[in-house]
VMD Tcl script that builds the backbone (N, CA, C; Angstrom):
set m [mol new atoms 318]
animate dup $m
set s [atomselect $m all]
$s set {name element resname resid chain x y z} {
  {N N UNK 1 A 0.835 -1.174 0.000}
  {CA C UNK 1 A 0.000 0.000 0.000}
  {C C UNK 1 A 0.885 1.244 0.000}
  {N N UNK 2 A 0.571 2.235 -0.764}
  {CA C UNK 2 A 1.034 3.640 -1.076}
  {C C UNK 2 A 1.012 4.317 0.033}
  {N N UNK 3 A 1.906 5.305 0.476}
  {CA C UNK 3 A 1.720 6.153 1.193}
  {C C UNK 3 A 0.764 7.312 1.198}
  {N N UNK 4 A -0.086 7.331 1.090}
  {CA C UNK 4 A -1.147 8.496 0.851}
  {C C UNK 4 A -1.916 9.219 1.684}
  {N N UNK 5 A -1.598 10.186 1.366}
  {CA C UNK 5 A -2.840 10.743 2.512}
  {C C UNK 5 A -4.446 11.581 1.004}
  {N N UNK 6 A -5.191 11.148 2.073}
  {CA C UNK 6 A -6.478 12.041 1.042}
  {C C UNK 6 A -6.632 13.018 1.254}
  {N N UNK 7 A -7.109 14.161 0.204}
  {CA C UNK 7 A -7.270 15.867 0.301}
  {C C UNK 7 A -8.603 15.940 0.124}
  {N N UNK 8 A -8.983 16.426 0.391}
  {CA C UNK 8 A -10.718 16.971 -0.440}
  {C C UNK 8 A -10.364 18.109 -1.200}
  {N N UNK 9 A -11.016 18.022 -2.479}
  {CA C UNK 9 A -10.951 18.952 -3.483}
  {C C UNK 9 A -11.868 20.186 -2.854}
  {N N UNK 10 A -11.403 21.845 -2.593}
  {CA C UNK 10 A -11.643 22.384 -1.919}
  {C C UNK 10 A -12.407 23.218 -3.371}
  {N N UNK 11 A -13.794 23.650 -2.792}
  {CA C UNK 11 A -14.457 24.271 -4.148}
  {C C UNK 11 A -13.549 25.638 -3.992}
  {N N UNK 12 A -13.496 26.249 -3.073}
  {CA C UNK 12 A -13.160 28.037 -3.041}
  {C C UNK 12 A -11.545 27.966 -3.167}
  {N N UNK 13 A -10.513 26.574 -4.050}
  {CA C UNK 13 A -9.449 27.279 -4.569}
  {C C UNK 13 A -9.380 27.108 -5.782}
  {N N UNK 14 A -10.263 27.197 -6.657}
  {CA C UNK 14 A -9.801 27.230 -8.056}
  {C C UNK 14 A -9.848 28.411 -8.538}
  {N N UNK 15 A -9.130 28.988 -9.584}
  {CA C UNK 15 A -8.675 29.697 -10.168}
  {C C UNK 15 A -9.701 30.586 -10.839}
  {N N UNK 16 A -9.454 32.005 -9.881}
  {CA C UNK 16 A -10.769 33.034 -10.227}
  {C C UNK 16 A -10.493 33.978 -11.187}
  {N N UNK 17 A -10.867 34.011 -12.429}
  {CA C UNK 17 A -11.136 34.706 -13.847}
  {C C UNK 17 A -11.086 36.151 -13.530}
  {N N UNK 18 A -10.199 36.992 -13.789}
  {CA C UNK 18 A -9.895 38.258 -13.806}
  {C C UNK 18 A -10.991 38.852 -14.808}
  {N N UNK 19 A -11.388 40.129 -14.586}
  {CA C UNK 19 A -12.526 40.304 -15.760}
  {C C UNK 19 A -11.807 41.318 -16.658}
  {N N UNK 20 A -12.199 41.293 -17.823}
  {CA C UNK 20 A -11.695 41.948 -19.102}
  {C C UNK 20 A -11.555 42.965 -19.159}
  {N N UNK 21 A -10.676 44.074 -19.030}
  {CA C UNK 21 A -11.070 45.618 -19.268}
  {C C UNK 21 A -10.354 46.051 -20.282}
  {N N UNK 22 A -10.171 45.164 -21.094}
  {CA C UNK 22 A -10.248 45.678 -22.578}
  {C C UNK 22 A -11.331 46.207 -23.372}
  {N N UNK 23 A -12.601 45.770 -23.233}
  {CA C UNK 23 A -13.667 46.045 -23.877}
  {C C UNK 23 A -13.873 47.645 -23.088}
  {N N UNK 24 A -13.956 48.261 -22.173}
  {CA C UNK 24 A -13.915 49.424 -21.690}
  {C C UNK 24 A -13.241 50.321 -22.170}
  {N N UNK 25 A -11.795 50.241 -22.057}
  {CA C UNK 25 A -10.474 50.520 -22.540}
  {C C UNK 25 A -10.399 51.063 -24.036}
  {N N UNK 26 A -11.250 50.069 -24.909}
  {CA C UNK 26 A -10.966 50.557 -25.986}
  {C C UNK 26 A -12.281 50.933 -26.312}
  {N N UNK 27 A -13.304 51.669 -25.972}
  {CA C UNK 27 A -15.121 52.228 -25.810}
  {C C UNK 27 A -13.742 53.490 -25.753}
  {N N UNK 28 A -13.243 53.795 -24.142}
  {CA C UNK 28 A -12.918 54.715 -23.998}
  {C C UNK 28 A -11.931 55.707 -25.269}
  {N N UNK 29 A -11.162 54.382 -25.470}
  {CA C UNK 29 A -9.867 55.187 -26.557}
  {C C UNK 29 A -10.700 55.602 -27.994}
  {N N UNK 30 A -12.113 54.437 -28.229}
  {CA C UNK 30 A -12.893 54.871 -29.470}
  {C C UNK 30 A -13.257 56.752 -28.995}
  {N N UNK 31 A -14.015 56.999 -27.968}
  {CA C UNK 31 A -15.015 58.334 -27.737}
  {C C UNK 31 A -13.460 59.294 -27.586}
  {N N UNK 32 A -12.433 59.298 -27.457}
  {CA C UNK 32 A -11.221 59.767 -26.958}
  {C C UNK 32 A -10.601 60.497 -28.201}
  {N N UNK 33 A -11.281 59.120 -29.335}
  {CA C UNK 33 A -10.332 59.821 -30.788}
  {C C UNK 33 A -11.461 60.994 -31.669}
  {N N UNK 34 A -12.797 60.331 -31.556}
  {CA C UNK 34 A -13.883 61.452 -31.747}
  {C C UNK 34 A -13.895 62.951 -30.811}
  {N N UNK 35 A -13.593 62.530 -29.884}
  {CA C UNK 35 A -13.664 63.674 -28.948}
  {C C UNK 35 A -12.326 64.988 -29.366}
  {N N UNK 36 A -10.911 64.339 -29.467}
  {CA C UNK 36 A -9.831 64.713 -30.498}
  {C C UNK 36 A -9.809 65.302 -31.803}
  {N N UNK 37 A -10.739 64.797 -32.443}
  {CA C UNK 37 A -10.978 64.856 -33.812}
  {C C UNK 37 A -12.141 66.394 -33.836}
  {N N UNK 38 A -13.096 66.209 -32.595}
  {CA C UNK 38 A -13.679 67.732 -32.708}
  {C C UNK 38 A -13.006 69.162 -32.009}
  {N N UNK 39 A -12.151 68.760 -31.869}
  {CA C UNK 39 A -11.099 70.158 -30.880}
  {C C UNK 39 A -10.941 70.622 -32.408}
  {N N UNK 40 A -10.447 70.362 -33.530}
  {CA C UNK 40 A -9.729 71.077 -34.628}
  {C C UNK 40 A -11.072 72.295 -35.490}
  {N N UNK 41 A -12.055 71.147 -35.084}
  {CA C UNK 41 A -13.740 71.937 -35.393}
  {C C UNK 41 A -13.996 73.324 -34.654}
  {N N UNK 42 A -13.948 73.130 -33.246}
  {CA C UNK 42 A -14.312 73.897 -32.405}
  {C C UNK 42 A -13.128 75.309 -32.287}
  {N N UNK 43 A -11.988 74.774 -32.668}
  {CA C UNK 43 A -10.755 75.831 -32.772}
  {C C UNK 43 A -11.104 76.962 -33.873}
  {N N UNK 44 A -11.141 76.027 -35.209}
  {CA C UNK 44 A -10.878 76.784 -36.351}
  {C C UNK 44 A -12.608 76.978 -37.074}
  {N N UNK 45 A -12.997 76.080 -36.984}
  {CA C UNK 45 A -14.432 76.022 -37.950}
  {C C UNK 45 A -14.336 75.094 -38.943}
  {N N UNK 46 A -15.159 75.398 -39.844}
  {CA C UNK 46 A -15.238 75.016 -40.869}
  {C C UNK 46 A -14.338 74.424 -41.725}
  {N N UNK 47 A -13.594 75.435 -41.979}
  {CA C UNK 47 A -12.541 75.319 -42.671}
  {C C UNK 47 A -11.211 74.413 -42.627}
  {N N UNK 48 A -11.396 73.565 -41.619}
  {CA C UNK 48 A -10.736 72.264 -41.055}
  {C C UNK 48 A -10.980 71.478 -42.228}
  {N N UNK 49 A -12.434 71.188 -42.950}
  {CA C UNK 49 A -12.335 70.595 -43.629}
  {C C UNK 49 A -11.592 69.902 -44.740}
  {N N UNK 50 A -11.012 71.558 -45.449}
  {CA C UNK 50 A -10.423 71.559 -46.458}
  {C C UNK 50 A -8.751 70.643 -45.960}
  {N N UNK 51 A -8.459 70.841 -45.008}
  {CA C UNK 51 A -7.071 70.717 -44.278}
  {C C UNK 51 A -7.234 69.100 -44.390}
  {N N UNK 52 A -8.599 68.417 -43.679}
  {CA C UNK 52 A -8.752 66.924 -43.785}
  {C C UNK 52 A -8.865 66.454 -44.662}
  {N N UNK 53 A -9.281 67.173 -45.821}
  {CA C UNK 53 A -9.162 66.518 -47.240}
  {C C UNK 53 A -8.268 66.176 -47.653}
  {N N UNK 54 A -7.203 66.710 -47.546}
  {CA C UNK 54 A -5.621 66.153 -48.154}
  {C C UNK 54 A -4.851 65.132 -47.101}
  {N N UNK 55 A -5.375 65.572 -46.096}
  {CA C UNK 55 A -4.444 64.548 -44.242}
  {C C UNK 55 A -5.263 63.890 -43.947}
  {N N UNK 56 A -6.659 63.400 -44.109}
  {CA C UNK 56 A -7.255 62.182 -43.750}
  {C C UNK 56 A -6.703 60.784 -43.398}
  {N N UNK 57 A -5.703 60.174 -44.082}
  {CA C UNK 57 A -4.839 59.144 -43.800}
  {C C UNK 57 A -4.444 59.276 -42.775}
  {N N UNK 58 A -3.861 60.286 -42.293}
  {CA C UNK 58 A -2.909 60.588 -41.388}
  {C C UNK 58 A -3.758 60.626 -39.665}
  {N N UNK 59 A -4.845 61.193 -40.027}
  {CA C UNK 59 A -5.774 60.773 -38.801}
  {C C UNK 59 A -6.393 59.812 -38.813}
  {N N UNK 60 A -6.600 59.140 -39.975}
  {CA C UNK 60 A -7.671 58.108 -39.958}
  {C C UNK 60 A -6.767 56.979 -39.379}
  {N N UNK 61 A -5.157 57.132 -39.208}
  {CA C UNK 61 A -4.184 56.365 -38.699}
  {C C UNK 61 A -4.287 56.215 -36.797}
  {N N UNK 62 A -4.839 57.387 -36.541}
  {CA C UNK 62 A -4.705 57.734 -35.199}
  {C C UNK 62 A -5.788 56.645 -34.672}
  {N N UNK 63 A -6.764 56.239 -35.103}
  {CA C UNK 63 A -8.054 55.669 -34.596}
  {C C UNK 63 A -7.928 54.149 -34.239}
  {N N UNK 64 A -6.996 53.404 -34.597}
  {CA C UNK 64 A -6.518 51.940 -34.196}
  {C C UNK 64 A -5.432 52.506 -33.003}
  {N N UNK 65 A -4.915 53.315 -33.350}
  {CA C UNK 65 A -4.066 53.886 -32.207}
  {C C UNK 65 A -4.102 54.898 -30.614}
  {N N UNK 66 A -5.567 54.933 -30.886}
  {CA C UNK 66 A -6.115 55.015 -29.752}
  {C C UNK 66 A -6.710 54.412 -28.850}
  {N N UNK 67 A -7.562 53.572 -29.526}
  {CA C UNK 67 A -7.801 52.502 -29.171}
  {C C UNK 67 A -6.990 51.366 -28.422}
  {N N UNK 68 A -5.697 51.484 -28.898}
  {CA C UNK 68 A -4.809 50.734 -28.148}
  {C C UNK 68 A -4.665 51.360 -27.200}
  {N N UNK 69 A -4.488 52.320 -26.985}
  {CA C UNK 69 A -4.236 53.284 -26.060}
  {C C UNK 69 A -4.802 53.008 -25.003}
  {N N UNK 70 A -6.159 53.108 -25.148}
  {CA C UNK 70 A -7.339 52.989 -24.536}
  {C C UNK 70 A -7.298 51.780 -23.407}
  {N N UNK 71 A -6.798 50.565 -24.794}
  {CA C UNK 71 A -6.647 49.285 -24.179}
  {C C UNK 71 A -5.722 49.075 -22.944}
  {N N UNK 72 A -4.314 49.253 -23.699}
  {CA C UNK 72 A -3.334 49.574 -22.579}
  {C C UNK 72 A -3.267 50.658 -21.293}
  {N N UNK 73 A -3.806 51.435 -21.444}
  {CA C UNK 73 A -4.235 52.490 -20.418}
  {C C UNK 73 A -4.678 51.408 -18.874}
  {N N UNK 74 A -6.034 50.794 -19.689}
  {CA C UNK 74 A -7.496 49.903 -19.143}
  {C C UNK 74 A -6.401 48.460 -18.527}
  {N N UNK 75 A -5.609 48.261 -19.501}
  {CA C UNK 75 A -4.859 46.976 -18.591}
  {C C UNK 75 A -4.105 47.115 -17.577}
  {N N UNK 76 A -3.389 48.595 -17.626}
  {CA C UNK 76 A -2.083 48.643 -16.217}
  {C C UNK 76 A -3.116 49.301 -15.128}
  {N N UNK 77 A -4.296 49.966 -15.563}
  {CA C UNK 77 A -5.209 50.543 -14.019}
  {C C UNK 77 A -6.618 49.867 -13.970}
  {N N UNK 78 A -6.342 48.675 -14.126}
  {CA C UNK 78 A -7.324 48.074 -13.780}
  {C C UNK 78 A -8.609 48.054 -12.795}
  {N N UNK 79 A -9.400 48.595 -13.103}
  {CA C UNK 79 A -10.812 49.083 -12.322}
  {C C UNK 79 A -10.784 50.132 -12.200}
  {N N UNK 80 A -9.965 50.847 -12.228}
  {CA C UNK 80 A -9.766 52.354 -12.299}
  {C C UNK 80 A -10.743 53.031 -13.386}
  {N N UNK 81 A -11.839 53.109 -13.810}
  {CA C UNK 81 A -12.566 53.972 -14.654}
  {C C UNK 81 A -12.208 55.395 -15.038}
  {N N UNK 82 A -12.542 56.096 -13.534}
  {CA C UNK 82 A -12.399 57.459 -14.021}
  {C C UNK 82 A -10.852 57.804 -14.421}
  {N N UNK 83 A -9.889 57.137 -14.059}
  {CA C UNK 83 A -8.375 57.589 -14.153}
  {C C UNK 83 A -8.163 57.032 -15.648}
  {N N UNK 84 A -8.693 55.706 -15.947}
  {CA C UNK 84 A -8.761 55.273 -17.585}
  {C C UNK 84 A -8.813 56.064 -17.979}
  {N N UNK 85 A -9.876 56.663 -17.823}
  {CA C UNK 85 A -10.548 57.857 -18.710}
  {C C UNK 85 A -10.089 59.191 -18.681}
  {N N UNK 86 A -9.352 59.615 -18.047}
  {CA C UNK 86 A -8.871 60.826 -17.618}
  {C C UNK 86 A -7.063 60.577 -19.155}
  {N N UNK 87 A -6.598 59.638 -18.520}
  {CA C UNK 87 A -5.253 59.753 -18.909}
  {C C UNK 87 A -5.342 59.045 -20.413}
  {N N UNK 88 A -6.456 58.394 -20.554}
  {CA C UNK 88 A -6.684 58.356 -22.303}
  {C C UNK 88 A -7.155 59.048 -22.646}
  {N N UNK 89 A -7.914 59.757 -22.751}
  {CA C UNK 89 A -8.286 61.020 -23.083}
  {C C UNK 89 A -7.486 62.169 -23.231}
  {N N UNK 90 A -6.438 62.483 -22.014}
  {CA C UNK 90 A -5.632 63.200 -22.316}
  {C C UNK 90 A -3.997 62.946 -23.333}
  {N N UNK 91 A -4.131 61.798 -23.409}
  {CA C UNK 91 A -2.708 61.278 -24.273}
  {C C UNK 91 A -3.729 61.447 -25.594}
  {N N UNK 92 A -4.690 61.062 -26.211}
  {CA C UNK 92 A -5.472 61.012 -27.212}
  {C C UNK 92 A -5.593 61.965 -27.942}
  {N N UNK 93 A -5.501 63.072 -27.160}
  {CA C UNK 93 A -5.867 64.478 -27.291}
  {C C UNK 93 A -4.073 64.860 -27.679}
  {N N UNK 94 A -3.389 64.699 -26.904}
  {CA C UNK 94 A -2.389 65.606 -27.139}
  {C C UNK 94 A -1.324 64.635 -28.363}
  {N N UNK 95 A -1.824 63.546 -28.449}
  {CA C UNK 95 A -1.231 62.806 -29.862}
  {C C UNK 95 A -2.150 63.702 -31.241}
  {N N UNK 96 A -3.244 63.784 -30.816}
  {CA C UNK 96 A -3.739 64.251 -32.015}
  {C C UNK 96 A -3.584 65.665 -32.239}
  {N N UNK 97 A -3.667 66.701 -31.640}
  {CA C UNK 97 A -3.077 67.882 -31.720}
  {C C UNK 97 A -1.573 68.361 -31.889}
  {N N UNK 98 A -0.741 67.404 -31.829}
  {CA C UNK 98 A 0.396 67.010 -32.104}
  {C C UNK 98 A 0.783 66.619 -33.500}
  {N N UNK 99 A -0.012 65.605 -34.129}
  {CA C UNK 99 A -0.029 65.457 -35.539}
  {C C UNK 99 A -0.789 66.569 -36.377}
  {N N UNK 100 A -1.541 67.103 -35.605}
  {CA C UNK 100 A -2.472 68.557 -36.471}
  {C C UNK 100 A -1.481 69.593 -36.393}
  {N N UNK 101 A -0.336 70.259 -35.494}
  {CA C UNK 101 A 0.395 71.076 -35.593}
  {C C UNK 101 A 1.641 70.749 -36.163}
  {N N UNK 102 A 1.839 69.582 -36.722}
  {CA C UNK 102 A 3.197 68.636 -37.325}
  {C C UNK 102 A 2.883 68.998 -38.496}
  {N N UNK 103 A 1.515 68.872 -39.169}
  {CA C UNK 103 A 0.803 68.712 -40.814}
  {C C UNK 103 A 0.797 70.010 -41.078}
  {N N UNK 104 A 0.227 70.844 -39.967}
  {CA C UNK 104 A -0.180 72.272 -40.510}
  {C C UNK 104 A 1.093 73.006 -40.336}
  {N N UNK 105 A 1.582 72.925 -39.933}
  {CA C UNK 105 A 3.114 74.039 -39.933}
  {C C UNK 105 A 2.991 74.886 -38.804}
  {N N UNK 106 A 2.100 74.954 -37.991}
  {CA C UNK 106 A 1.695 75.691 -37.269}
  {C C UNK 106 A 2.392 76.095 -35.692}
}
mol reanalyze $m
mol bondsrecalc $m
mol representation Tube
mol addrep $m
């Protein structure tokens, strides 16, 4: 006979599922790049348009890249909502006003 001793399989230690805050993360970095995208409206007017007609690529680049943002933001502060949202929003913002004063010469 084996040396054994018996355990009981204990229900409350198996391995508890962290919840996703990617799907948040990147909601946030989506409303972050829209929200970005209307500062150039509200600055200048109208006439932004003409400017996006030729640089569209160049922002339409920013929008997977916020999103990551968003994501990664949402993974290192985990449950953190309002601070997600605070510091993607503000990197979002100042990447994109950054590439608008890079394009425009400004």
């Amino acid at each position: 006979m084996h040396n054994v001793t018996p355990m009981l399989a204990g229900k409350n230690e198996r391995e508890q599922d962290e919840p996703s805050w990617s799907f948040p993360g990147g909601v946030i970095g989506f409303a972050a790049y829209w929200f970005a995208l209307a500062i150039p409206f509200l600055m200048y007017g109208a006439n932004v348009l003409f400017f996006f007609l030729y640089t569209w690529p160049f922002f339409l680049a920013l929008l997977p890249v916020s999103v990551l943002i968003g994501i990664v933001v949402s993974f290192m502060l985990r449950g953190k909502i309002f601070w997600m949202a605070v510091i993607t929003f503000a990197s979002v913002v100042c990447l994109f006003l950054m590439l608008f004063t890079f394009l425009s010469g400004w």
